[in-house]
KEKE-765691 format. One record per residue: x, z, y of N, C-alpha, C in turn; residue in one letter. Coordinates in steps of 0.1 Angstrom, whole numbers. Each point is the difference from the previous one (the first is absolute). Layout:
DRENKE  n.xx  n.zz  n.yy ca.xx ca.zz ca.yy  c.xx  c.zz  c.yy rest
DRENKE     X     Z     Y     X     Z     Y     X     Z     Y    a
...
***
This chain:
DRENKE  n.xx  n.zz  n.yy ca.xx ca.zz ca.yy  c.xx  c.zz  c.yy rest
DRENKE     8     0   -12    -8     0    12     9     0    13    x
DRENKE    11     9     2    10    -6     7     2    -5     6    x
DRENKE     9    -9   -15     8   -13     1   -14   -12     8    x
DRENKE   -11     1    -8    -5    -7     8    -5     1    19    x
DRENKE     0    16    -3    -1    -2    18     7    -5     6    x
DRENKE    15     3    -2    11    -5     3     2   -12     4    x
DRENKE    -4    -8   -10     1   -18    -1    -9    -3     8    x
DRENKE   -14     9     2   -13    -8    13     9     5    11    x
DRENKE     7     7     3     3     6    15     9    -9     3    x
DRENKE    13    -6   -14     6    -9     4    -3   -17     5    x
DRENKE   -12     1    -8    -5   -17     2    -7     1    14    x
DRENKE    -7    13     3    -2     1    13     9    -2    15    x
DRENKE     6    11    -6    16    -4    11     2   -18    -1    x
DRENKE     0    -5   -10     5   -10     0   -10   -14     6    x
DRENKE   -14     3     0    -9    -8     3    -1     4    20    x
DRENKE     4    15     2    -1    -2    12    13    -5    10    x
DRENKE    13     1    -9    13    -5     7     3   -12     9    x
DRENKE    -9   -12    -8    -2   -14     6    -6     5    15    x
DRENKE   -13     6    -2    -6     0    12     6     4    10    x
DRENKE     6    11    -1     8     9    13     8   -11    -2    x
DRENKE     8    -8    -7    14    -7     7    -8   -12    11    x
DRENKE   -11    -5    -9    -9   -12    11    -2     8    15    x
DRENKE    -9    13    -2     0     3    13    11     1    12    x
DRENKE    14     5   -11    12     1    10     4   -11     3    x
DRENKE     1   -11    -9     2   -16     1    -9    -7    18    x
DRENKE   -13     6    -6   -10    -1    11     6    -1    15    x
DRENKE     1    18    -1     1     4    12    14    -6     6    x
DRENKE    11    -2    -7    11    -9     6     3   -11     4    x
DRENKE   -16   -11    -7    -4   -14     9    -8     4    11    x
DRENKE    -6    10     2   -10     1    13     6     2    13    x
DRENKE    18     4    -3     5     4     8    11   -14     3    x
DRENKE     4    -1   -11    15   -10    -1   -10   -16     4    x
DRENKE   -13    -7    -2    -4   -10     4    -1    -3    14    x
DRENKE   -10     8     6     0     2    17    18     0     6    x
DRENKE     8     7   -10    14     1     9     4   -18    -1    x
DRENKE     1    -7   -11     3   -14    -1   -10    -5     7    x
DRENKE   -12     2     4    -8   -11    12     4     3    14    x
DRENKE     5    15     2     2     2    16    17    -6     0    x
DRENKE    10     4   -11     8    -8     5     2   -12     1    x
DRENKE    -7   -12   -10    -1   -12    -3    -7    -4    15    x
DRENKE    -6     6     7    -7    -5    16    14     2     9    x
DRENKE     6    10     0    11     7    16    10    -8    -7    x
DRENKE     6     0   -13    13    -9    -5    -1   -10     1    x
DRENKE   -10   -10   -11     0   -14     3    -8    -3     7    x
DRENKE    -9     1     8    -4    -8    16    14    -1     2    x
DRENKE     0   -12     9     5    -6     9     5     8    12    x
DRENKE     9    -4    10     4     3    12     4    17     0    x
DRENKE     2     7    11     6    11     6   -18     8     3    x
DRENKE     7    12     6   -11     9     0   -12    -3    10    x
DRENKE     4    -7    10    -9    -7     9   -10   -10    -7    x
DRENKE    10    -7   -11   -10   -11    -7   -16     8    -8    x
DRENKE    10     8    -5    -8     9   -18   -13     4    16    x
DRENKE     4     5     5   -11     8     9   -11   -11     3    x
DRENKE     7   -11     3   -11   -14     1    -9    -7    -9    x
DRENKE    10     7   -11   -12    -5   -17   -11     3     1    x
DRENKE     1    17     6    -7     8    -6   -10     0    14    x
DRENKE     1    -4    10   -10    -4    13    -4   -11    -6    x
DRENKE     6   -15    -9    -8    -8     1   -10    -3    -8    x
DRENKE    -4    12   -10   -10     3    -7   -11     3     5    x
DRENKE     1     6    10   -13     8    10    -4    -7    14    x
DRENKE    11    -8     3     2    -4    17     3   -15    -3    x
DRENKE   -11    -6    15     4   -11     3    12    -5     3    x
DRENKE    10    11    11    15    -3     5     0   -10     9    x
DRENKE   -10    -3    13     0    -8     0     9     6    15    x
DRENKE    10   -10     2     9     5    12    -2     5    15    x
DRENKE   -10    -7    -1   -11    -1    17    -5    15     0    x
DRENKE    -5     4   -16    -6    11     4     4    14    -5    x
DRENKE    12     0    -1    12     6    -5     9     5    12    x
DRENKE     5    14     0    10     3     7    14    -2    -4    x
DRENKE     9     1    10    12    -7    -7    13     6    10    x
DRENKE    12     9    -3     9     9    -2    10    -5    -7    x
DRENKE    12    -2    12    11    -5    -2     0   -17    -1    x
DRENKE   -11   -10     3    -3    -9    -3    -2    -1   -18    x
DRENKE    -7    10    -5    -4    -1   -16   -13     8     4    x
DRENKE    -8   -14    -7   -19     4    -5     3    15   -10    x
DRENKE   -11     3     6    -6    15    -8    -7    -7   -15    x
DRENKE     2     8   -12    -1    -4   -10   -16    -2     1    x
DRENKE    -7     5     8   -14     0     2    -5     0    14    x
DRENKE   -13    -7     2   -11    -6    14     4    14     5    x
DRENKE   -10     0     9     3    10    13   -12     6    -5    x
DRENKE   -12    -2    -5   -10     5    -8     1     9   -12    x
DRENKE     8    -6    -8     3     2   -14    16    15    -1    x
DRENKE     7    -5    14    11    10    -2    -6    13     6    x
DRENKE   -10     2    13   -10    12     0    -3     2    -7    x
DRENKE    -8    -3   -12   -10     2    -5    10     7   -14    x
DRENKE    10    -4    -4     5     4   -12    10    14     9    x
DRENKE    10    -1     9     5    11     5   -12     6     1    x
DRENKE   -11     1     9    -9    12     1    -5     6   -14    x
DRENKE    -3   -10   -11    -1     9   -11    10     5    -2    x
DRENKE    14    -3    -1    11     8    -7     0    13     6    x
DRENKE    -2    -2    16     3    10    10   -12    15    -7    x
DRENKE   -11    -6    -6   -10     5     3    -1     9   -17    x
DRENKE     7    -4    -8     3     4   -15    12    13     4    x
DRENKE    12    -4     6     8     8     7    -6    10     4    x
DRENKE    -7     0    10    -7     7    10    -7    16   -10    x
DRENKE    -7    -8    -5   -11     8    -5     6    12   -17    x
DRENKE    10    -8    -3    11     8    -7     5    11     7    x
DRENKE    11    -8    13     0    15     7    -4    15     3    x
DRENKE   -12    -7     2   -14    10     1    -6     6   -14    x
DRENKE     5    -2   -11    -3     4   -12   -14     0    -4    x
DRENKE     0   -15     1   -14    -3    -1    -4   -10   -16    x
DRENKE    15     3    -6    -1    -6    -8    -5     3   -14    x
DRENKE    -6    13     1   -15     0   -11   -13     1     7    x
DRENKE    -1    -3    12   -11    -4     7   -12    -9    -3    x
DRENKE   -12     5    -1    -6   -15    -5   -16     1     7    x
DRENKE    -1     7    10    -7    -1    10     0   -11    10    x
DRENKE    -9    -9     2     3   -11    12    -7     5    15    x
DRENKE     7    -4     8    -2     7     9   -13     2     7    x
DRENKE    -5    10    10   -10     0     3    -7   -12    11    x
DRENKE   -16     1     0    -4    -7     4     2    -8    11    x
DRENKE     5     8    10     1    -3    13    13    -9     5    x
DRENKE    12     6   -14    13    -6     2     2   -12    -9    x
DRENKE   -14    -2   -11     0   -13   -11    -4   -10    11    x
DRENKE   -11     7    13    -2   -11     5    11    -9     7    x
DRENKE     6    11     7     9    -8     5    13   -11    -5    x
DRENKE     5     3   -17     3    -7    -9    -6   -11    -3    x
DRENKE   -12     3    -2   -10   -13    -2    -1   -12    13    x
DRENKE     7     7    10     0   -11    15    13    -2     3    x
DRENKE     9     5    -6    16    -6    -3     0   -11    -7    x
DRENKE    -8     0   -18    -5   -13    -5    -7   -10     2    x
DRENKE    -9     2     7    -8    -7    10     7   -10    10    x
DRENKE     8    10     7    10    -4    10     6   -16    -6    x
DRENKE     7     2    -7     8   -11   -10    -3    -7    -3    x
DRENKE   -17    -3    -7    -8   -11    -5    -4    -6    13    x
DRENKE    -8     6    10    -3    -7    11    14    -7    11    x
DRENKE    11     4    -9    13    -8    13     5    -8   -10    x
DRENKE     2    -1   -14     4    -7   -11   -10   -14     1    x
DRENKE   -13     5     6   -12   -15    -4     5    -7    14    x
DRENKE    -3     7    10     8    -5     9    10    -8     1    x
DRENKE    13     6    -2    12    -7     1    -4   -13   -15    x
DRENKE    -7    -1   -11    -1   -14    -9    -8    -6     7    x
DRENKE   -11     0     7    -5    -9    11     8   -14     8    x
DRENKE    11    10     3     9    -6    10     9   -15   -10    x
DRENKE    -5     3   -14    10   -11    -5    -6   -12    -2    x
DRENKE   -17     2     7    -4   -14    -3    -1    -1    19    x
DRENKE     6   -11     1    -1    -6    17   -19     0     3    x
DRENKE    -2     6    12   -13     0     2   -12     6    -4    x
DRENKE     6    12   -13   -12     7    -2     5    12    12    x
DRENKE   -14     6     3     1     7     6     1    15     0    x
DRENKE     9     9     4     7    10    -5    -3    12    16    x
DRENKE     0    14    -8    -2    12    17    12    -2     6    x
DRENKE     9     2    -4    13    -1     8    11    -7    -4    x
DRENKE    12     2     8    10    -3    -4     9     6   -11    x
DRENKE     5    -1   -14     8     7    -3    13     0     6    x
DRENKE     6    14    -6    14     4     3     5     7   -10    x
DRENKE    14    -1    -4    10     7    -9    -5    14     2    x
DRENKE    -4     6    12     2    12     2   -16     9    -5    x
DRENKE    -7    -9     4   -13     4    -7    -2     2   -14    x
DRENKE     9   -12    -9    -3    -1   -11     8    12    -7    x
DRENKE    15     1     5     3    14    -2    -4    11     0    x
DRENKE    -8     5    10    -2    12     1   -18     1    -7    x
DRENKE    -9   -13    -2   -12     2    -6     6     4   -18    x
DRENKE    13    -7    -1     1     0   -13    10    16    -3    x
DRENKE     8     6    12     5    13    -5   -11    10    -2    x
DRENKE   -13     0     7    -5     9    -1   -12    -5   -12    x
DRENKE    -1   -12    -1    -9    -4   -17     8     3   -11    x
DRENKE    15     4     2     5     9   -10     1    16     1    x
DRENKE    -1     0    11    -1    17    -3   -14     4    -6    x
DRENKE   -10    -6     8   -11     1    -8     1    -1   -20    x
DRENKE     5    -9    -2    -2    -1    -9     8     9   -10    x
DRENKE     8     1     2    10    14    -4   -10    13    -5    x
DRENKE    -6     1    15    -7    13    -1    -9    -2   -12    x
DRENKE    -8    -7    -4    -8    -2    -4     2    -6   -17    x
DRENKE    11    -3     0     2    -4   -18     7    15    -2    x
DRENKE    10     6    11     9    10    -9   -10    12    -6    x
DRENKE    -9     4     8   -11     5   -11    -5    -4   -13    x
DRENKE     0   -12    -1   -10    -7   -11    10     0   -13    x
DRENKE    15    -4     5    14     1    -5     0    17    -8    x
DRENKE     2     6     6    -1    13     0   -11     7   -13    x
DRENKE   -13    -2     0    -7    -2    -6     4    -5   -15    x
DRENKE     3   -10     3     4    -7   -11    12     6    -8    x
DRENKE    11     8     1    11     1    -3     2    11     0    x
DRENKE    -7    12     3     5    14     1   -13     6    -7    x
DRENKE     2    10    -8    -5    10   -10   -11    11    13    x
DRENKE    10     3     3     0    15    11     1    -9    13    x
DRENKE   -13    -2     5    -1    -6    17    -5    13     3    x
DRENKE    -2    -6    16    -4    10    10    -7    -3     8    x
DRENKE   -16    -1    -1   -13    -3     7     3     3    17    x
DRENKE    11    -8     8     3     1    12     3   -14     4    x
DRENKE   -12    -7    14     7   -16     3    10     1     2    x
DRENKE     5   -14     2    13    -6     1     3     6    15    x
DRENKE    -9    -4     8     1     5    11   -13     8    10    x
DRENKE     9     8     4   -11    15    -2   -12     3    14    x
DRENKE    12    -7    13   -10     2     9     9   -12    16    x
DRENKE    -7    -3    11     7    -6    11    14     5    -1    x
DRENKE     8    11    -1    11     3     4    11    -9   -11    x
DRENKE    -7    -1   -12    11    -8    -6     0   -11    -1    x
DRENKE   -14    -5     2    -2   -13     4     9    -9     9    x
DRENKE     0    11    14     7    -6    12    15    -2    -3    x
DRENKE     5    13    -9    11    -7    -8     4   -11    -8    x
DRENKE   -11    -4    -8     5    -9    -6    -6   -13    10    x
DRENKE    -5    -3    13    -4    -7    12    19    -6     1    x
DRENKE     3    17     7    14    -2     7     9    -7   -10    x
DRENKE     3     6    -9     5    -9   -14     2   -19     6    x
DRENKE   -14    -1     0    -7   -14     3    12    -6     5    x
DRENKE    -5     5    16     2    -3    11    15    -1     0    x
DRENKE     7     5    -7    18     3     2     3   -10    -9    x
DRENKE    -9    -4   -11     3   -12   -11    -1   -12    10    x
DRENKE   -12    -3     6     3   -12    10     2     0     8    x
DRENKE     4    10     8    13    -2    13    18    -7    -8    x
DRENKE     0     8   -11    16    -3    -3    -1   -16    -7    x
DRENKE    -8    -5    -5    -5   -14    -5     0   -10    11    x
DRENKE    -5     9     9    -5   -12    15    19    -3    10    x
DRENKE     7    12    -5    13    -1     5     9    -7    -2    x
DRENKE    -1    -7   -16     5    -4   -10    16     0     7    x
DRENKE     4    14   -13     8     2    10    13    -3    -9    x
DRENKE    11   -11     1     6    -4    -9     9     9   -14    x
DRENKE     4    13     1     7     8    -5   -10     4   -14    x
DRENKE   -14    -4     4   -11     3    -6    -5    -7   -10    x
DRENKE     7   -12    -1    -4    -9   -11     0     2   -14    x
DRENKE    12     7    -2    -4     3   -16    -9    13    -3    x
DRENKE     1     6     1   -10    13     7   -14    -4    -4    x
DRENKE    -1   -10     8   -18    -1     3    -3   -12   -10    x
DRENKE     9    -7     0    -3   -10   -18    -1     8    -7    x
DRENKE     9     8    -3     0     9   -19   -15    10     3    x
DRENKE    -1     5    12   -13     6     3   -11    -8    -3    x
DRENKE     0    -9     7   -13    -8    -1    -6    -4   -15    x
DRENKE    14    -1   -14    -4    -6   -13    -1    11    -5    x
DRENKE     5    15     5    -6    11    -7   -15     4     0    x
DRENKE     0    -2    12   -14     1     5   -12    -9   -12    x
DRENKE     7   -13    -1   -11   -13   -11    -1    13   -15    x
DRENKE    15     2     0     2     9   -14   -11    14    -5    x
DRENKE     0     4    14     0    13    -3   -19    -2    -2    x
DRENKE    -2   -11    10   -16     1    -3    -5    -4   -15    x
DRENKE    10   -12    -3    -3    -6   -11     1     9   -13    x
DRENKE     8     7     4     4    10   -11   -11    12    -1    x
DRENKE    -8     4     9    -5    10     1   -14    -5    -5    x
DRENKE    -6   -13     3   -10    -4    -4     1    -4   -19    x
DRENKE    14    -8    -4     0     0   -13     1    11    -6    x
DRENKE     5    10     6     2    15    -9   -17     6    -4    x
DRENKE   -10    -1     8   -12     1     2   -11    -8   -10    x
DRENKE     7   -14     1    -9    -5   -11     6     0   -13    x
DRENKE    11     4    -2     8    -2   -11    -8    16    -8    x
DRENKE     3    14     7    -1    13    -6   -22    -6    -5    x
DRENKE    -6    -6    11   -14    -8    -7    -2    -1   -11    x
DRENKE     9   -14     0    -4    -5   -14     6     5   -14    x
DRENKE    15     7     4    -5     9   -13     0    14    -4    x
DRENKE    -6     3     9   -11    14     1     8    12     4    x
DRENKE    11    -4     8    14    12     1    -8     3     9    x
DRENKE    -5     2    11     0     1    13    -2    15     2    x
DRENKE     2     7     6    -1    18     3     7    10    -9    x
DRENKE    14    -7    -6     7     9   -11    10     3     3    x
DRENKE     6    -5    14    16     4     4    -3    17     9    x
DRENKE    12     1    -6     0    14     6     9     2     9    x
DRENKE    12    -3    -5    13     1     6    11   -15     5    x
DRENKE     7     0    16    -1   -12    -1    11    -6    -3    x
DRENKE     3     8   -11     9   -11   -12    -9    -8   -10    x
DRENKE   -11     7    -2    -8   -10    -8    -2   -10     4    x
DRENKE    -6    -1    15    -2    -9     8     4   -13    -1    x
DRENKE    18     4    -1     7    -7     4     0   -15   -11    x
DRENKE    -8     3   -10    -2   -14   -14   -12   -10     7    x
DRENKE    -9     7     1   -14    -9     3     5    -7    17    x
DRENKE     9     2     6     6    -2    16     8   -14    -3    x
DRENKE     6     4   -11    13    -8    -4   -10   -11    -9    x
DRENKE    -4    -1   -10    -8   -13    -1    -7    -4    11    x
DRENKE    -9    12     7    -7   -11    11     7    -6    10    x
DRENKE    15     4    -1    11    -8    11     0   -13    -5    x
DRENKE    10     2   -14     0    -9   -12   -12   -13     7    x
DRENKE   -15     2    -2    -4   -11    -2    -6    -2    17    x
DRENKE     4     8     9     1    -8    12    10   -13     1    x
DRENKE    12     1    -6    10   -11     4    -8   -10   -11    x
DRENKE    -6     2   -11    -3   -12    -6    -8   -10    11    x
DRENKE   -13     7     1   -11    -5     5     7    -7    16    x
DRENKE    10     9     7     7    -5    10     7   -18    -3    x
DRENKE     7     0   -14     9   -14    -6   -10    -5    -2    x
DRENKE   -12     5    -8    -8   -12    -3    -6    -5    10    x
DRENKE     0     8    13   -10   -10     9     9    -8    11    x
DRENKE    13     4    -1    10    -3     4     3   -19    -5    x
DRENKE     1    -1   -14    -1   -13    -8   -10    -3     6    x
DRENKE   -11     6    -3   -11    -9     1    -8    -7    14    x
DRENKE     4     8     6     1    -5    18    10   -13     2    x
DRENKE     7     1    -4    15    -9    -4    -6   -10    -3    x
DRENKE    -5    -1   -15    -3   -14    -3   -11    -6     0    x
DRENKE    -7    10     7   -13    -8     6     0    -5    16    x
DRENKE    10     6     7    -1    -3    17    10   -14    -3    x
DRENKE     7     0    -4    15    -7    -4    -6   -13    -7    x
DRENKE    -6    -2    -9    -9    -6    -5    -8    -9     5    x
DRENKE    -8     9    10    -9    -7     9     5   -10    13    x
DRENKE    10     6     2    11    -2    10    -7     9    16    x
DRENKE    -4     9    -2    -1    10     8    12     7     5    x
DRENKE     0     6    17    12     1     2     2    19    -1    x
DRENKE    -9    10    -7    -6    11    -2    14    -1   -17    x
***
């Protein structure tokens, strides 16, 4: 009687061995694949760090030079729309960390969503505007300007910041803490000034500044892209509310980086061989 328990305990051991080596197997592609797609993007891309920074704008951005600031005589990897709009979210992910807001999953109150909601606003109504202007003769409210489109688009990122890193939050942490992102006017006006100091130093374009505000600007694409994949990723397969500590974090971060650069190359080609194709000058 035993010998035979002995021999089930061993066939046991033995039937569960494979599994734990697959799991460890597992968990060392989840980690080791994303590292071969982020460096297969920063290595083999093409050009210097100014370029890599342009890949990764010409996924999301027109680039079109006219409506582009430009430092040191070198285009910003992204429109005057698009480089707001991604520094204000980066600024605004920063920001709200600071403030240790980062098991927060409260959105903010009424009074201050509204005003969020007229920062977004803001953007769509100067964005329709300024595509108006590309057909000769439709008729459009104003004139655009670089400077407009900057500053509608830094603070259509801050808004938006505010308002995913809760949802983010939510999604990714075990132990939140039923407090908005942002709590009342006083930190609001903070993250205003934030704004305001993002498109003053943009509008300066101030040459010393140029790498700076490229590697900024593609963190900015990253960091959003990453925070939205990390969100739908912990979704679909049912992780979402189990990190505790943010070393755990740091796996579901790292694929959703991982397949930011994909979706970045793939639309990178595919922009490529369809404008190029067409003979578009985009």
């Amino acid at each position: 009687m035993d010998d035979y328990a002995a021999e089930k305990v061993m066939v046991s051991s033995d039937t569960h061995l494979p599994l734990s080596q697959l799991r460890l197997h597992f968990r060392w592609m989840v980690w080791l694949v994303p590292l071969l797609v982020i460096g297969a993007f920063l290595l083999l891309s093409p050009g210097d760090v100014l370029t890599k920074t342009r890949l990764i704008g010409y996924a999301v951005c027109h680039q079109l030079p006219e409506r582009s600031f430009h430092l040191a005589g070198e285009q910003l990897p992204l429109c005057a729309r698009c480089s707001g709009t991604f520094l204000g979210a980066l600024a605004g992910f920063v920001l709200l960390t600071l403030r240790r807001r980062h098991r927060a999953i409260g959105l903010p109150p009424a009074p201050i969503a509204v005003v969020l909601v007229i920062f977004i606003v803001a953007l769509g109504i100067d964005g329709l505007n300024s595509y108006l202007t590309f057909f000769p003769g439709m008729p459009h409210l104003y004139q655009p300007h670089n400077w407009l489109r900057l500053t509608t688009g830094t603070f259509n990122g801050l808004a938006l910041s505010s308002i995913i890193y809760p949802v983010f939050n939510y999604s990714l942490w075990h132990d939140v803490v039923d407090t908005p992102s942002i709590k009342d006017f006083k930190e609001l006006s903070l993250l205003i000034a934030t704004g305001i100091g993002i498109v003053i130093v943009v509008l300066l374009e101030p040459a010393p500044l140029l790498f700076p505000l490229a590697i900024l600007s593609a963190l900015g694409v990253l960091a959003l892209l990453t925070v939205l994949n990390t969100v739908l990723l912990l979704m679909l397969f049912n992780r979402h509310g189990r990190v505790v500590k943010w070393q755990q974090a740091l796996l579901p971060l790292w694929v959703g980086l991982a397949v930011s650069f994909v979706e970045l190359g793939a639309i990178d080609v595919l922009r490529y061989l369809v404008t190029r194709g067409a003979g578009f000058p985009l």
